[in-house]
DODOGU-999734 format. One record per residue (C-alpha): y, z, x; residue in three letters. Coordinates in nm, 2 decimals, padded with zeros to 4 digits. Layout:
! residues N
   north      up    east  rest
       Y       Z       X   ala
...
***
This chain:
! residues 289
   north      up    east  rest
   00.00   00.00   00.00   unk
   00.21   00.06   00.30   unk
   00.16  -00.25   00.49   unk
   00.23  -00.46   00.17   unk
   00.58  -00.28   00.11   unk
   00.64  -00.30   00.48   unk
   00.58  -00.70   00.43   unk
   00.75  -00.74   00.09   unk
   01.05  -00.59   00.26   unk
   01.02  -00.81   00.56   unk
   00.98  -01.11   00.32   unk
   01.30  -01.07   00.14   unk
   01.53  -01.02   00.47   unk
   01.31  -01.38   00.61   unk
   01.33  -01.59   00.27   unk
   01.71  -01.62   00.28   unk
   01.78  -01.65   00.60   unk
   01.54  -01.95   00.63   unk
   01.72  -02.09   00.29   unk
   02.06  -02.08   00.43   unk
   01.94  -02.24   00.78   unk
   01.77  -02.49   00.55   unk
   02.10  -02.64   00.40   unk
   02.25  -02.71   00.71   unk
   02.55  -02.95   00.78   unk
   02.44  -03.29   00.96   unk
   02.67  -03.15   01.24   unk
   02.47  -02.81   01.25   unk
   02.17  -02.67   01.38   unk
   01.95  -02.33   01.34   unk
   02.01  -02.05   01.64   unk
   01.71  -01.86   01.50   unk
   01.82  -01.74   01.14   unk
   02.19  -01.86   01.18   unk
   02.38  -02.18   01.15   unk
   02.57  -02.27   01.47   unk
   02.71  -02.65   01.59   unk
   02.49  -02.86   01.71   unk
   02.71  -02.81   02.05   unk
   02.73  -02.44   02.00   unk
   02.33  -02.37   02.05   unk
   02.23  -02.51   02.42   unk
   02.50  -02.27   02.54   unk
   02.37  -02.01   02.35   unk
   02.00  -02.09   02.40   unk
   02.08  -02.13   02.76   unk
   02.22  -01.75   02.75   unk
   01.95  -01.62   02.62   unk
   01.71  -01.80   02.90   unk
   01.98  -01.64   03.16   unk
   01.92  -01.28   03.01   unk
   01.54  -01.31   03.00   unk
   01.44  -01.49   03.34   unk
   01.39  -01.24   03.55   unk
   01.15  -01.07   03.35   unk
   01.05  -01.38   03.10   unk
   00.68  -01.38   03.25   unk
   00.65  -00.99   03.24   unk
   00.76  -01.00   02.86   unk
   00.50  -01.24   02.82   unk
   00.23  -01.04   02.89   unk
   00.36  -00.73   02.69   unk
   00.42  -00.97   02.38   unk
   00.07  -01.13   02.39   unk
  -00.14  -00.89   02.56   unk
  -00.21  -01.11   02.84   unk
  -00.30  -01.36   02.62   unk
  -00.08  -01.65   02.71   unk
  -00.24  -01.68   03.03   unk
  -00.57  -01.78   02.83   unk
  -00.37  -02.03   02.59   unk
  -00.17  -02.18   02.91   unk
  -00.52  -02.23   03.09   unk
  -00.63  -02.42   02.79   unk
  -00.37  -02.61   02.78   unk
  -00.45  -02.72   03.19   unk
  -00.83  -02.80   03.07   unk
  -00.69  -03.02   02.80   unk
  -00.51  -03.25   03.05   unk
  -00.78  -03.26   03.32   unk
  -00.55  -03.32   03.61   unk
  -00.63  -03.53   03.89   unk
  -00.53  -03.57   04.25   unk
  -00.24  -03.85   04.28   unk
  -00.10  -03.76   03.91   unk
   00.25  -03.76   03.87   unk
   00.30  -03.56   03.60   unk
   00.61  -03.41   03.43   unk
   00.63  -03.03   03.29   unk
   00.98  -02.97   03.06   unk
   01.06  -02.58   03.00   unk
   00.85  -02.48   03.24   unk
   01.10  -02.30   03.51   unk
   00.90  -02.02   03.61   unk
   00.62  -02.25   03.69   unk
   00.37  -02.10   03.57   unk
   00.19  -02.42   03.39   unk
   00.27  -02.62   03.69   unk
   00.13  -02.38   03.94   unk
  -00.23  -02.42   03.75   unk
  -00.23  -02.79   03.71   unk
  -00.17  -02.79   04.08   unk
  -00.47  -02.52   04.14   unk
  -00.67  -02.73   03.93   unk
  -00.58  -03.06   04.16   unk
  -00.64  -02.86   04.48   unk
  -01.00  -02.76   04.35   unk
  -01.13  -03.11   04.28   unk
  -00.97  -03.20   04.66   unk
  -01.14  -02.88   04.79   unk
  -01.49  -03.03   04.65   unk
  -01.39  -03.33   04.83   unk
  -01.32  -03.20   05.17   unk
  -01.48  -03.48   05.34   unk
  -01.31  -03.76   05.11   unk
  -01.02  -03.92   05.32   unk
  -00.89  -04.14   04.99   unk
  -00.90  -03.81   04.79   unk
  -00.64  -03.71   05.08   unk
  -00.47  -04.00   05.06   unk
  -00.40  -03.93   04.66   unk
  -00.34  -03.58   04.71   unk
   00.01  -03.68   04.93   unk
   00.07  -03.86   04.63   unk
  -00.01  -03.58   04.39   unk
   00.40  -03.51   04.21   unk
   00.40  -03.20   03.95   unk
   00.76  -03.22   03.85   unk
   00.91  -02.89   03.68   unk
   01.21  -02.96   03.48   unk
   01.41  -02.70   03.29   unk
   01.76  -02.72   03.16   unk
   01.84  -02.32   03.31   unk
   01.89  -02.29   03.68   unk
   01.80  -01.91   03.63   unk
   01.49  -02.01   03.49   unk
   01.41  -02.26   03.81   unk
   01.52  -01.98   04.05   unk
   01.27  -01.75   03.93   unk
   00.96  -02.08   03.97   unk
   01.11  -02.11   04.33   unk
   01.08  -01.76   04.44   unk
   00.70  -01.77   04.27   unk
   00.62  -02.09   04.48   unk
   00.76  -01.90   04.78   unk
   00.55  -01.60   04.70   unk
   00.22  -01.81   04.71   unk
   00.26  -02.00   04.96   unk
   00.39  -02.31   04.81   unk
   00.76  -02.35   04.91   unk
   00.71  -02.58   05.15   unk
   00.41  -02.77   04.91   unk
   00.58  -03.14   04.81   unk
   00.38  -03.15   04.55   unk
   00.60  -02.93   04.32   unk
   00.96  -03.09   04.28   unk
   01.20  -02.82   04.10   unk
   01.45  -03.05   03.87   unk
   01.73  -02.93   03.65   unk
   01.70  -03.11   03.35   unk
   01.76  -03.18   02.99   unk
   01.47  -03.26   02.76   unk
   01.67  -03.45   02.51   unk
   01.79  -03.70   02.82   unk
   01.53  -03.71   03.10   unk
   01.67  -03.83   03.39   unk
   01.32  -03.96   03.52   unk
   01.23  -04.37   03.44   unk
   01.01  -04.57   03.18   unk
   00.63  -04.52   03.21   unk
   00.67  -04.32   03.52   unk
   00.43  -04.00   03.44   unk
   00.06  -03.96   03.40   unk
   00.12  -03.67   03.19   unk
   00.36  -03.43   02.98   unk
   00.32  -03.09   02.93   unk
   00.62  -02.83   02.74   unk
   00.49  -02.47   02.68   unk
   00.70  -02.24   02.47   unk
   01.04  -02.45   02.51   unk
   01.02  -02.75   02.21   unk
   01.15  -02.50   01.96   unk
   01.47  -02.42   02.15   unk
   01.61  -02.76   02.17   unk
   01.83  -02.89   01.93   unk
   01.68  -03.25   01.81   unk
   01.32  -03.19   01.84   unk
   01.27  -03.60   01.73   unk
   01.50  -03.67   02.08   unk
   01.24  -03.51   02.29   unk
   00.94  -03.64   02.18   unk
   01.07  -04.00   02.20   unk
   01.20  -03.90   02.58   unk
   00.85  -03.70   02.65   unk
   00.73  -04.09   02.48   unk
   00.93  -04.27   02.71   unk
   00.88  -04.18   03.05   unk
   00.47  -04.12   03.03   unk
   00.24  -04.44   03.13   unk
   00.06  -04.62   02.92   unk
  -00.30  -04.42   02.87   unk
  -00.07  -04.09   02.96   unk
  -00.09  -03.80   02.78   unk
   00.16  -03.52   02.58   unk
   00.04  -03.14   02.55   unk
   00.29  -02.90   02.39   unk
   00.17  -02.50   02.37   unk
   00.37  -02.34   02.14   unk
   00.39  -02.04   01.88   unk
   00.31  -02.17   01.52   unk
   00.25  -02.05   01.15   unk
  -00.04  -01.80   01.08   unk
  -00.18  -01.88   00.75   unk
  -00.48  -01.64   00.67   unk
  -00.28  -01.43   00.47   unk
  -00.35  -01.01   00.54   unk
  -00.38  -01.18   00.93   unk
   00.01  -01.36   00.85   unk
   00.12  -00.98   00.74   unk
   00.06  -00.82   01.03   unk
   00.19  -01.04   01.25   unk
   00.51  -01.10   01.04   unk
   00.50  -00.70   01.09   unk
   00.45  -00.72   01.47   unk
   00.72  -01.00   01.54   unk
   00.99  -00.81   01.35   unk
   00.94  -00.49   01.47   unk
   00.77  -00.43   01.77   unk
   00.89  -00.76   01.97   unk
   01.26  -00.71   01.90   unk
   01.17  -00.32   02.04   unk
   00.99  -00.42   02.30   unk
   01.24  -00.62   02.46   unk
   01.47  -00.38   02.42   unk
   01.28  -00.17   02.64   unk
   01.15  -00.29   02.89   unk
   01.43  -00.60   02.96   unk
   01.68  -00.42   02.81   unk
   01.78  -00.69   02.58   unk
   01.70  -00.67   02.23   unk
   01.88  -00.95   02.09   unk
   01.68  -01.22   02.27   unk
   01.39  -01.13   02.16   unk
   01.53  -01.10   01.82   unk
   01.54  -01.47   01.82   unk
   01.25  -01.51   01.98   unk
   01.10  -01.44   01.68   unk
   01.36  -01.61   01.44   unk
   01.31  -01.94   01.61   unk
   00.92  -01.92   01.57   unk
   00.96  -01.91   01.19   unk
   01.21  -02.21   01.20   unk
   00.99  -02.39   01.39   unk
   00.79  -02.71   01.19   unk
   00.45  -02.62   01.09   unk
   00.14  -02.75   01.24   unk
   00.09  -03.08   01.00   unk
   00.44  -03.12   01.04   unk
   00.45  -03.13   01.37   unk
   00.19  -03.35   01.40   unk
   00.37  -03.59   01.18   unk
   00.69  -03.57   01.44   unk
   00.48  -03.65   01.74   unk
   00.26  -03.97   01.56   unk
   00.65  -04.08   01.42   unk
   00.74  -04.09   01.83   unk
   00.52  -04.32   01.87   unk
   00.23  -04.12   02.00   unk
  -00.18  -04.19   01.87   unk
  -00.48  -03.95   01.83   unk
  -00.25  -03.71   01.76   unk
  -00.41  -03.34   01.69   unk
  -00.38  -03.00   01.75   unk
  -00.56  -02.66   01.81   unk
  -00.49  -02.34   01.62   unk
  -00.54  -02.08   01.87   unk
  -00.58  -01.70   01.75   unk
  -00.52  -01.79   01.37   unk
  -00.23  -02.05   01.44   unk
  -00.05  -01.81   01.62   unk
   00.04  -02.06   01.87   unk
  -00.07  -02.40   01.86   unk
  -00.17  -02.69   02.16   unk
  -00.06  -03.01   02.00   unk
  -00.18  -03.38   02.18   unk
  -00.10  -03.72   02.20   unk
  -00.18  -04.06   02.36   unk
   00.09  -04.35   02.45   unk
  -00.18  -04.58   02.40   unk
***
């Protein structure tokens, strides 16, 4: 009887927020629950990145339990890297995606040893980690240097919008974006970019937190988001309000089907996904066939 007060309340202070954001201006986006210019929310997306880098992988873990290290390693498997890929991964500054699809490169060369054209394509091998917040980058950078990988030129550290890559046509093997589509402002603008520059037979993965739909399961995690996330960040990054949209921009976010849609409308074939822990985040995929 608790818990379904607890949600009822937490309903009616969701429900009009996401009407409101829903009636929005053709010269206005969603910032979570609020309406802002389309011009206001990079800057204030890209504040929110500033405030949370430093301890953006750390929050991770609280928030999911440890779990996102699980969902980011499926999403490695579902690329199958190889040795010579060039391969482009938007939002990921910290570099933690990038840093297993190199891994997973330099264990296919490592059961190659004696291979001298496997060496040849590992010179080759480009992992490019773009993201729009220097912050963000600094933070990969120091991680590379902690493991050994600052001097590795297979990791190239570019500051970049996803809405206006600066990288050419049909120049990547792959495209990866974990946790960063929902905080852009034209969703449709990446997904024709991510389109753009991947080859011909290349493919697009996007991890990122999605719509529970097994109902008593949706409660408690409705329950969990806006209470204990907000709290959490409050307490151990001392910044509450992030987090607070954190949360906010999940539930603006499309769903799963619609999604889908978005990616096939870029242009994209075999387009699918996989609900991961109920739908609580989702691995979408597509082919530029």
């Amino acid at each position: 009887m608790a818990l379904r007060l607890l949600t009822r309340n937490l309903r009616n202070r969701i429900s009009p927020n996401l009407c409101s954001a829903s009636l929005l201006h053709s010269h206005a986006t969603s910032f979570g629950f609020k309406e802002v210019r389309e011009e206001e929310k990079s800057q204030m997306v890209g504040k929110v990145f500033s405030n949370v880098a430093s301890n953006y992988d750390l929050m991770n873990d609280f928030m999911s339990a440890g779990l996102h290290r699980l969902w980011k390693d499926r999403l490695v498997s579902k690329l199958s890297p190889f040795p010579g890929m060039k391969h482009l991964d938007v939002a990921g500054g910290t570099g933690d995606v990038a840093f297993r699809i190199l891994e997973s490169i330099n264990s296919i060369r490592r059961r190659a040893l004696q291979d001298p054209i496997n060496d040849d394509l590992q010179e080759e091998t480009r992992i490019y980690v773009c993201d729009i917040n220097q912050n963000m980058l600094n933070v990969g950078k120091n991680r590379a240097l902690e493991r050994g990988l600052g001097e590795d030129k297979s990791l190239v550290w570019v500051q970049g919008d996803a809405e206006a890559l600066s990288f050419e046509d049909n120049s990547m093997d792959g495209y990866t974006i974990a946790f960063g589509i929902r905080n852009v402002t034209h969703i449709e603008k990446v997904l024709t970019e991510a389109y753009r520059v991947l080859k011909r037979g290349g493919r697009f993965l996007c991890l990122e937190l999605s719509h529970v739909e097994i109902p008593v399961f949706k409660e408690l995690y409705d329950l969990y988001s806006f209470s204990v996330i907000p709290r959490l960040g409050e307490v151990v990054a001392g910044d509450r309000e992030s987090y607070q949209y954190l949360v906010e921009s999940i539930r603006r976010f499309p769903p799963q089907e619609k999604f889908a849609s978005m990616i096939a409308d870029a242009g994209f074939q075999k387009v699918e996904y996989e609900n991961l822990v109920g739908g609580v985040v989702a691995i979408h995929s597509g082919l530029k066939i």
